[in-house]
LOKE-958733 format. One line per 8 residues: number of its first residue (from 1); their letters; for each residue x, y, z of C-alpha. Coordinates in Angstrom, 3 decimals, m for minus. Example, Ala and Ser with C-alpha at 12.3 -4.5 7.8 and 13.67 -1.06 7.14 Angstrom:
! LOKE-958733
1) AS) 12.300/m4.500/7.800  13.670/m1.060/7.140
END
This chain:
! LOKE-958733
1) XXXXXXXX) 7.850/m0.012/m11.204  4.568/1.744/m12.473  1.987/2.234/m10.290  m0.004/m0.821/m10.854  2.746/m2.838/m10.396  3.533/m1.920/m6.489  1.215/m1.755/m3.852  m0.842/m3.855/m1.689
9) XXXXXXXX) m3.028/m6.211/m3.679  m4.714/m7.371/m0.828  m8.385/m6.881/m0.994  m8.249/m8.440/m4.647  m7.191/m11.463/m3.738  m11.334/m12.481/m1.989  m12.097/m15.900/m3.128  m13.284/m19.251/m1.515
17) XXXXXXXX) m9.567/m20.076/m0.530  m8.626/m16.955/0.573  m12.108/m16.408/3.129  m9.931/m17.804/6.296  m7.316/m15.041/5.714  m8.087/m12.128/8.519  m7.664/m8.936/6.825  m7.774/m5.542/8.321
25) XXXXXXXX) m11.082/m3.857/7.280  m14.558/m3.299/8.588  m17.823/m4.136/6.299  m20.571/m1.748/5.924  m23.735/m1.302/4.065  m25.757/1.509/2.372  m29.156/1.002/1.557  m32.610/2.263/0.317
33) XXXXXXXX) m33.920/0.282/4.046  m37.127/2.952/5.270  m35.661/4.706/8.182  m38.372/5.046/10.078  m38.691/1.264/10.808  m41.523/0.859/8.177  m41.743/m1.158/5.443  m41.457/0.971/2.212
41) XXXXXXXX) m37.567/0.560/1.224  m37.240/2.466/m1.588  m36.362/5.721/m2.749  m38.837/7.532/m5.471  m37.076/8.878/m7.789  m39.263/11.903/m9.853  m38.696/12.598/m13.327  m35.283/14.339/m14.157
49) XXXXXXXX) m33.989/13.935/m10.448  m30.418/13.101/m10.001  m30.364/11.245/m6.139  m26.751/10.489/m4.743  m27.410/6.887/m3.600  m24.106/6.676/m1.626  m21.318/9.116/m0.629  m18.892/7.164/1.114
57) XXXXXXXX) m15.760/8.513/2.837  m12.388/5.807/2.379  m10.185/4.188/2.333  m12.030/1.558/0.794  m13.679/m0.858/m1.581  m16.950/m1.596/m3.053  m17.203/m5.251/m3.178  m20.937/m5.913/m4.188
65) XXXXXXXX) m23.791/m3.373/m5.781  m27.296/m5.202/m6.134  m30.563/m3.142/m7.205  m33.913/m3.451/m8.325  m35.972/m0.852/m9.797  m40.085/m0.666/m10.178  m40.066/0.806/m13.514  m43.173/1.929/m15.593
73) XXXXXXXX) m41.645/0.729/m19.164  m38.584/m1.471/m19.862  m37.003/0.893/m21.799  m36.431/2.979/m18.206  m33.328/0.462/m17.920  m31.883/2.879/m20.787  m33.438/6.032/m19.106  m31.794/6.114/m15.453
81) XXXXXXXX) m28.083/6.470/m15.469  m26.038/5.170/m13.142  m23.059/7.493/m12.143  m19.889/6.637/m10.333  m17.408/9.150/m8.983  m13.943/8.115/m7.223  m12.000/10.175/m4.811  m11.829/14.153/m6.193
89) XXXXXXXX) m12.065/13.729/m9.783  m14.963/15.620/m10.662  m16.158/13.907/m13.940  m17.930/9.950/m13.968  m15.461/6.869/m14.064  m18.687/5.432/m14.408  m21.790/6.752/m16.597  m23.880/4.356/m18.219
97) XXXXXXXX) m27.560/3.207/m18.540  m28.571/1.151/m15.700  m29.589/m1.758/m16.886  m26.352/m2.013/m20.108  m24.070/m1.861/m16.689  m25.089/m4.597/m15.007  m24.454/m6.769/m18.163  m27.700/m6.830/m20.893
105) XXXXXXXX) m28.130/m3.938/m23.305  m31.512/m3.653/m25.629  m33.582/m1.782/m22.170  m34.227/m5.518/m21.287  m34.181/m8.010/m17.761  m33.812/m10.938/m18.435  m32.061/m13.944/m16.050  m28.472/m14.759/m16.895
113) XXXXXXXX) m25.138/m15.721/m14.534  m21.206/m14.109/m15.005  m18.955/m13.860/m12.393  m19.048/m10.476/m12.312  m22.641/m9.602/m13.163  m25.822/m10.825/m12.697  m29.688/m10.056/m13.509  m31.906/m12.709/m10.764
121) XXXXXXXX) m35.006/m14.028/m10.713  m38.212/m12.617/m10.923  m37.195/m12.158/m14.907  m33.778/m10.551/m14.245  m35.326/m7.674/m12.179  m32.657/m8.392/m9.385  m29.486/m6.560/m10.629  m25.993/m7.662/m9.255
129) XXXXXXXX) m22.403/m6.454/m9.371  m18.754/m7.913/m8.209  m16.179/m5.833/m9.888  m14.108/m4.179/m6.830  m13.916/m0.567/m6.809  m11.245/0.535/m4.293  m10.899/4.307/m3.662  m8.677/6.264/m1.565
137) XXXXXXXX) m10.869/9.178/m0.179  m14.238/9.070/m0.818  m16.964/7.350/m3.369  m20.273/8.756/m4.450  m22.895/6.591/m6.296  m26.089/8.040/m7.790  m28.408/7.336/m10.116  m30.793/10.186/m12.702
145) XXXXXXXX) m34.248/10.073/m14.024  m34.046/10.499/m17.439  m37.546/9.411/m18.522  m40.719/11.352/m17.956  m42.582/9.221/m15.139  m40.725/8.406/m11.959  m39.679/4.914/m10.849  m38.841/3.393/m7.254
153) XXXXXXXX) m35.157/2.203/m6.696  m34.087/m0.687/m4.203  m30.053/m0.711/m3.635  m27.620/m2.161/m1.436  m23.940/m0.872/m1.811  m21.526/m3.269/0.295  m18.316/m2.262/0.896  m15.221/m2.448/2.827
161) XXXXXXXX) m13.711/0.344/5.129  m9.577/0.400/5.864  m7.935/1.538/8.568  m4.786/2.948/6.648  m4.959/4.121/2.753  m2.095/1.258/2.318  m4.316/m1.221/1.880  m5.110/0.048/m1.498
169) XXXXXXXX) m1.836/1.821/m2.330  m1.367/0.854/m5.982  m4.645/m0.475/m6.508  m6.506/0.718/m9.884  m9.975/2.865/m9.741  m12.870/1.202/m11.616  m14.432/2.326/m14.904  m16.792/1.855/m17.221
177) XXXXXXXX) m17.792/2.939/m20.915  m21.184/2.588/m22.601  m20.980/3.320/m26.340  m23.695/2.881/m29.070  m23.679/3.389/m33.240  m26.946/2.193/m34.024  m26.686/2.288/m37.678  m23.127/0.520/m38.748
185) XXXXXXXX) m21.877/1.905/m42.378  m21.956/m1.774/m43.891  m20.578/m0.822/m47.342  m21.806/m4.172/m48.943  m24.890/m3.847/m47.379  m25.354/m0.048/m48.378  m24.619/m1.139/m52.124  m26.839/m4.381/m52.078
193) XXXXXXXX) m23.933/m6.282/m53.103  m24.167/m10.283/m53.207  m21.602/m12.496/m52.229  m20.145/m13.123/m55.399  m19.293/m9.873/m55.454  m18.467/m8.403/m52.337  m15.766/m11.327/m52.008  m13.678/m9.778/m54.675
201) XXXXXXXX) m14.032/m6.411/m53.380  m10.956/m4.894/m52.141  m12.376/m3.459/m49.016  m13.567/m6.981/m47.929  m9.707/m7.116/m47.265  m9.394/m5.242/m43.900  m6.133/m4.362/m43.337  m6.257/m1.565/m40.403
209) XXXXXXXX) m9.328/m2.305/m38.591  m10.252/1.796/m39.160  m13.851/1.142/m40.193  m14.370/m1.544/m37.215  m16.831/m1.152/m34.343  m15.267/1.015/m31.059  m15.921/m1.484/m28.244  m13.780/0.805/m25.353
217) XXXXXXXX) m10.936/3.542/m26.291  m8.967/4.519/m23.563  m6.034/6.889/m22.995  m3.906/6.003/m19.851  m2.810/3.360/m17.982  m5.004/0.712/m17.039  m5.762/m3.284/m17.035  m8.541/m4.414/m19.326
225) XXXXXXXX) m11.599/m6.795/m18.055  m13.792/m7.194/m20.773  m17.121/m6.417/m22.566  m21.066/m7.398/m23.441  m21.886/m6.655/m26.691  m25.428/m5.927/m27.790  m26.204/m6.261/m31.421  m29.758/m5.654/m32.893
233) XXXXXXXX) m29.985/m6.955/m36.635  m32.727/m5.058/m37.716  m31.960/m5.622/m41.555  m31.789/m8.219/m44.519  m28.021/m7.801/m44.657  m26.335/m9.894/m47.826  m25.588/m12.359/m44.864  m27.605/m12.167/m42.049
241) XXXXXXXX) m25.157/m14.243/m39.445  m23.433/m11.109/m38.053  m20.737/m12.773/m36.252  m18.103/m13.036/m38.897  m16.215/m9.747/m37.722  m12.864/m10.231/m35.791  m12.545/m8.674/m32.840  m8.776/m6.740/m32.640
249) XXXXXXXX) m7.160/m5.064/m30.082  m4.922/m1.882/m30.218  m2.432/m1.857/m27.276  m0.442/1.798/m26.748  m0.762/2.752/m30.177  0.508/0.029/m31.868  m0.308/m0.809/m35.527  m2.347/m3.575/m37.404
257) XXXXXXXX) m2.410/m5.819/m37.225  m2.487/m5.508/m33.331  m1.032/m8.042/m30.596  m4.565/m9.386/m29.765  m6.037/m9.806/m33.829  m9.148/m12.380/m33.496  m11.007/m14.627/m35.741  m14.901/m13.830/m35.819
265) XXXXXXXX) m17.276/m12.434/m33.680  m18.586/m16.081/m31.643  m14.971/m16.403/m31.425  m14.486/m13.792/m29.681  m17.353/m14.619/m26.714  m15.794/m18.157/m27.212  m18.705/m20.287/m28.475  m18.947/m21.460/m32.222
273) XXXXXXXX) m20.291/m22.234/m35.480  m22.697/m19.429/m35.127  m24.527/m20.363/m32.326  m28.654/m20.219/m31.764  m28.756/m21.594/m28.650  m28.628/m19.192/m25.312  m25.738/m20.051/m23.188  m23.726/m17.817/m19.860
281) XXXXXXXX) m20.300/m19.556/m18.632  m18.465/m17.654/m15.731  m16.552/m15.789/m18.326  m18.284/m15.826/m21.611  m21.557/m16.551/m23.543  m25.131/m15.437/m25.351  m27.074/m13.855/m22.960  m30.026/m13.242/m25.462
289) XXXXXXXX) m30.624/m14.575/m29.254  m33.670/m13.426/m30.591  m33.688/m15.405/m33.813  m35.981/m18.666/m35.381  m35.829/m21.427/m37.155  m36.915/m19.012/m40.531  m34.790/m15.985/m39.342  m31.592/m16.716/m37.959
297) XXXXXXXX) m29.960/m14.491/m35.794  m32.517/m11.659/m36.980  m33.418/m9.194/m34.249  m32.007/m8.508/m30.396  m28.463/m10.656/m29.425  m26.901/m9.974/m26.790  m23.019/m11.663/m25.736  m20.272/m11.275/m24.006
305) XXXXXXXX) m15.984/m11.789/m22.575  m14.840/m10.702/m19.483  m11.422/m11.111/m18.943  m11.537/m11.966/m15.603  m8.420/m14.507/m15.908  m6.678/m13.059/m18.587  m6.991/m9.066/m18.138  m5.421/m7.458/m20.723
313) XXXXXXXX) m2.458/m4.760/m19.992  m1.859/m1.390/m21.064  0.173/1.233/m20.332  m0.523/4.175/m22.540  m4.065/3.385/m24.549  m5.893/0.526/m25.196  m8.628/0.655/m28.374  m11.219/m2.867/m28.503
321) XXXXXXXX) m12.729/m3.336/m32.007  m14.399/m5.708/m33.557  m15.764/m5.834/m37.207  m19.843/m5.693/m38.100  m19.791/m8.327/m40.574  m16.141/m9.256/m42.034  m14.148/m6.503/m42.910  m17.364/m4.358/m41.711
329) XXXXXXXX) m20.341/m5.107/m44.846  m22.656/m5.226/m42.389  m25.262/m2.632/m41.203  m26.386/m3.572/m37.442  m27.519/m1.657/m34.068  m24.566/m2.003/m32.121  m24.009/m1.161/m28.162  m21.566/m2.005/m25.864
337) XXXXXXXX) m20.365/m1.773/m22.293  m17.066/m2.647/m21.472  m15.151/m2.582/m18.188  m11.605/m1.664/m16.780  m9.501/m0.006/m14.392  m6.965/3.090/m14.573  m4.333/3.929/m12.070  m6.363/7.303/m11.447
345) XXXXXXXX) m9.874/8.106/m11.909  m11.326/9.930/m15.084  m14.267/10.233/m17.527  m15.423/6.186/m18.404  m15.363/6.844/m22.328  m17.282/9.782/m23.977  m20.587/12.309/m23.022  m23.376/9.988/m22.725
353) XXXXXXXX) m25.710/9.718/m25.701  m29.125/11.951/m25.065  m32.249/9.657/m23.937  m33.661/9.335/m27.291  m30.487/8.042/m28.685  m30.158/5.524/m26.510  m33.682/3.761/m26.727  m33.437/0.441/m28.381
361) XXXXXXXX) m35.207/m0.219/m31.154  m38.667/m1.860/m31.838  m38.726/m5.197/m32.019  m39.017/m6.339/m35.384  m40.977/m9.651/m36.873  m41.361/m10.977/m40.467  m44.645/m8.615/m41.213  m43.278/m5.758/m39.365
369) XX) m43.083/m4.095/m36.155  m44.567/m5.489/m32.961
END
């Protein structure tokens, strides 16, 4: 039996039937509240600071994050990073921009429902997280000033506190991975090839998924949950719907084609036809479309799959891809954040990108930038 297959699964089992159970644990809060009694509860957080938001001592559990940030651009939700450390590993399980981890990329807010993320009225400025992050010894939770003007930060972190570390003996630690290419090698795009053309290529025949789009690339053993993808067409591509690359998944090294292989991008996120419409389900959907009636799809899209019934299992690696146009013609901005758990804590996916690599782009209209 591995280690995610023993253990108490206890405190992942919180749901509307469950609430009646009485489980062993006692609930606890930190917060940005003004100690003093006042009224101003926030922290200020000054240009290049790094402020440790929690540092919690376990056995325990986060079971809800929610925080809302007075920023002095939008793009600041791509300037502070949020960090996550679990018990003595010294390196981030989490490290990602702020506002790409709790589920829209592009340094937007914007209002949208998941089950395990939310952005709230006013204008998604009210920033919400479920995933369950048990730990064994201790938790710290900060957040860094990246940009060059400082910014005040509301927070709750909620969590549970257990008597004994059994109740989350074989649980898995909570990661995340924030990756960006923001200039996809479309080869048909790169050699202005037409349709008639491109069809008859050989590479339009993608038979190991090599040039595909790195969604999350893991080594260990771990469970899966899903992803938001953030794609910014920012170019007349030969076809401008983006959403005809198949999404494949590489479990413990096999070969292509893989035991997950989809069958286009809006298949993946589960809606169809390539949608225009804006549309969040519990589990999947378009968070953003930025496109008209003139230019499809053109500009800032943002979607999404969390595996929330269906994690996916691995044991040695897991690699998510997913084409940029079919067998990868396109050129696009893409970003993603995806989320899973390992059976011990490590670095969530690779170095962060520097600030200025991480800035969306301008927004783009028929005559040009806005």
């Amino acid at each position: 039996m591995t280690h995610l297959e023993g253990g108490a699964h206890v405190i992942g089992q919180t749901s509307l039937a469950s609430l009646p159970t009485i489980r062993d644990y006692t609930s606890h809060r930190v917060s940005s509240y003004d100690t003093t009694g006042g009224n101003d509860d926030y922290w200020r957080i000054e240009p290049g600071v790094k402020k440790v938001l929690g540092e919690i001592t376990g056995p325990g559990c986060l079971k809800h994050l929610w925080m809302t940030l007075g920023l002095p651009h939008e793009d600041y939700c791509r300037r502070v990073v949020l960090r996550m450390y679990w018990d003595d590993c010294a390196e981030p399980s989490v490290e990602c921009p702020i506002g790409d981890f709790f589920g829209l990329g592009h340094g937007m807010r914007k209002n949208f429902i998941s089950v395990p993320l939310q952005m709230s009225p006013q204008n998604g400025k009210g920033f919400n997280a479920w995933w369950p992050m048990p730990f064994q010894r201790r938790a710290r939770i900060e957040a860094e000033n990246q940009g060059d003007q400082p910014y005040v930060h509301y927070f709750y972190i909620d969590y549970e506190r257990y008597s004994s570390a059994d109740a989350v003996a074989g649980l898995a630690y909570f990661h995340a991975q924030w990756r960006r290419e923001d200039t996809t090698r479309g080869w048909a795009y790169e050699e202005k090839l037409k349709s008639d053309v491109y069809s008859k290529d050989p590479r339009f025949l993608n038979k190991d998924g090599n040039g595909n789009y790195t969604i999350c690339d893991v080594q260990g053993n771990g469970i899966y949950c899903g992803a938001h993808l953030d794609i910014d067409c920012f170019q007349r591509n030969p076809n401008d719907w983006y959403g005809e690359g198949d999404d494949m998944m590489f479990i413990d090294g096999e070969p292509w084609p893989p035991s997950l292989h989809g069958t286009g991008t809006e298949d993946w996120f589960h809606c169809a036809y390539c949608p225009t419409q804006e549309y969040h389900a519990p589990y999947h959907g378009v968070i953003l479309y930025s496109g008209n009636d003139e230019w499809r799809w053109k500009g800032k899209n943002t979607v999404y799959r969390y595996h929330i019934e269906d994690p996916i299992r691995f044991r040695k690696s897991i690699r998510v891809s997913i084409e940029h146009g079919h067998a990868n013609k396109l050129s696009n901005d893409y970003a993603s954040t995806a989320y899973y758990y390992l059976d011990r804590p490590q670095r969530g996916g690779p170095a962060l990108l520097p600030v200025g690599q991480r800035l969306p782009r301008p927004n783009e209209t028929r005559y040009g930038k806005e």
